[in-house]
Every structure is written in structure tokens, then in C-alpha cells.
N, C-alpha and C positions, 0 to 999 in steps of 0.2 A: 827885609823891607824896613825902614827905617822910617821913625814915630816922626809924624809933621806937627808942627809948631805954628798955627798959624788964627788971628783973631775972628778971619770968617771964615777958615776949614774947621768942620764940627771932625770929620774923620779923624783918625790917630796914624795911619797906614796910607802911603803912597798908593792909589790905585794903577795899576797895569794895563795897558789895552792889548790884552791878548784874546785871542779867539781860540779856544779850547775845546773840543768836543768833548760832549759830558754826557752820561747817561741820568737819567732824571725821574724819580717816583715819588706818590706820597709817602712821605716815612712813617707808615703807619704796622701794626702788627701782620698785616699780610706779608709774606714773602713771597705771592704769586702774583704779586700788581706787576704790572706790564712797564719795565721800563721805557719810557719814554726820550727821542733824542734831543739835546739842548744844546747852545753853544755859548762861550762865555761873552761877554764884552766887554769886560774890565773884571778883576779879582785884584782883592788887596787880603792883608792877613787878615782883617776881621770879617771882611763879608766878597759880596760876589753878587757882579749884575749878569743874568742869563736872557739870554733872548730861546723861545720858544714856540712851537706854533700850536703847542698845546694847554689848554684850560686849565687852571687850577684853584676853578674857584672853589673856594670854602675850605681847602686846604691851608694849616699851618707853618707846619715844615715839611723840608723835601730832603729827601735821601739823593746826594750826586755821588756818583761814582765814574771815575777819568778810567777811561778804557789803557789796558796796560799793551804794551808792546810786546810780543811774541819774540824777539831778542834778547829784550830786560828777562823774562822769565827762562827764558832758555838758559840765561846764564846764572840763575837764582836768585835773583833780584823779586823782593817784591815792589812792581811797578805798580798795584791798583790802589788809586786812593776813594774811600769812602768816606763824606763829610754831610753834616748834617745842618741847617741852615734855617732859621725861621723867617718865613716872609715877611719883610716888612713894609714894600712898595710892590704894587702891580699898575702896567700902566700896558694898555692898547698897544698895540705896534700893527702896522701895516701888513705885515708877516705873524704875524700872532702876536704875543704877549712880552713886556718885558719883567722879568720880577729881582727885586733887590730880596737879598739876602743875606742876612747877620748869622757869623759862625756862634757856637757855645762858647767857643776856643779859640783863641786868634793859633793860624797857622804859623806858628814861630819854631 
């Protein structure tokens, strides 16, 4: 993904409009929280807009994890990505929630 240059894009990273199914929890010390399902609406290398139908209020960051393919791993591939993200917009959606989020890490 290649850095944009532009005097009213704050972003650095071309956003993507893909639809991604993602698995979604708080990224908290529990490893029994329920994850929850989300779908993307745009990802770029630093952050990631998901749409949701579930609440996350008062949480800061979320643990997503991209469900991997049963082919990729058949042939040894590891396909599961786990990325960690802190919220930094939430906004209403008709279907539940949208939440923007900033990686620690740009995906490069």
C-alpha cells in the first residue's frame, strides 16, 4: 500500500474497500471472552474501519483475528492473522456500530 501525499488527507495509507470477515474481542487478559463476529469496510496499513452489531463501549482496544482457510493450512501455510487495534472513532450504524481503528504497527 503506498504512502499518500495529499494537503487535506491526514491518512499516510490508501484505504481499501473491502469486506473482510473478522473475528472481534476485547484484547483484554482473558482468553475466554467470546469472540464476537465483525466485518471490515475499508483497511488500510495503519488502521481499519469495522462495522459491527456489537457494543464496545468502554473498551480500548480489540483483538481481530481473519478466520484462516482450511486449504491454506492443509498445505502449511499459516493463514490466521491476529492484529491489535485501538479505537479511536465509534459511531452508530443502523446495524450496530462502526469503530475506526489505529494499528500499533502499520501492516507493511
Amino acid at each position: 500500500m503506498a504512502c499518500m501525499e495529499s494537503s487535506t488527507e491526514r491518512r499516510k495509507w490508501e484505504r481499501l474497500p473491502l469486506g473482510v470477515p473478522m473475528f472481534v474481542r476485547p484484547a483484554s487478559n482473558d482468553p475466554n471472552a467470546s469472540p464476537r463476529f465483525a466485518t471490515t469496510v475499508n483497511i488500510s496499513a495503519g488502521g481499519i474501519l469495522l462495522a459491527s452489531r456489537d457494543n464496545f463501549h468502554g473498551v480500548e482496544k480489540l483483538s481481530l483475528e481473519i478466520p484462516s482457510a482450511p486449504l491454506l493450512e492443509s498445505a502449511g501455510w499459516r493463514a490466521v492473522r491476529k492484529i491489535q487495534g485501538q479505537i479511536v472513532r465509534t459511531e452508530p450504524w443502523e446495524h450496530g456500530f462502526l469503530y475506526a481503528l489505529r494499528f500499533a504497527e502499520p501492516l507493511l
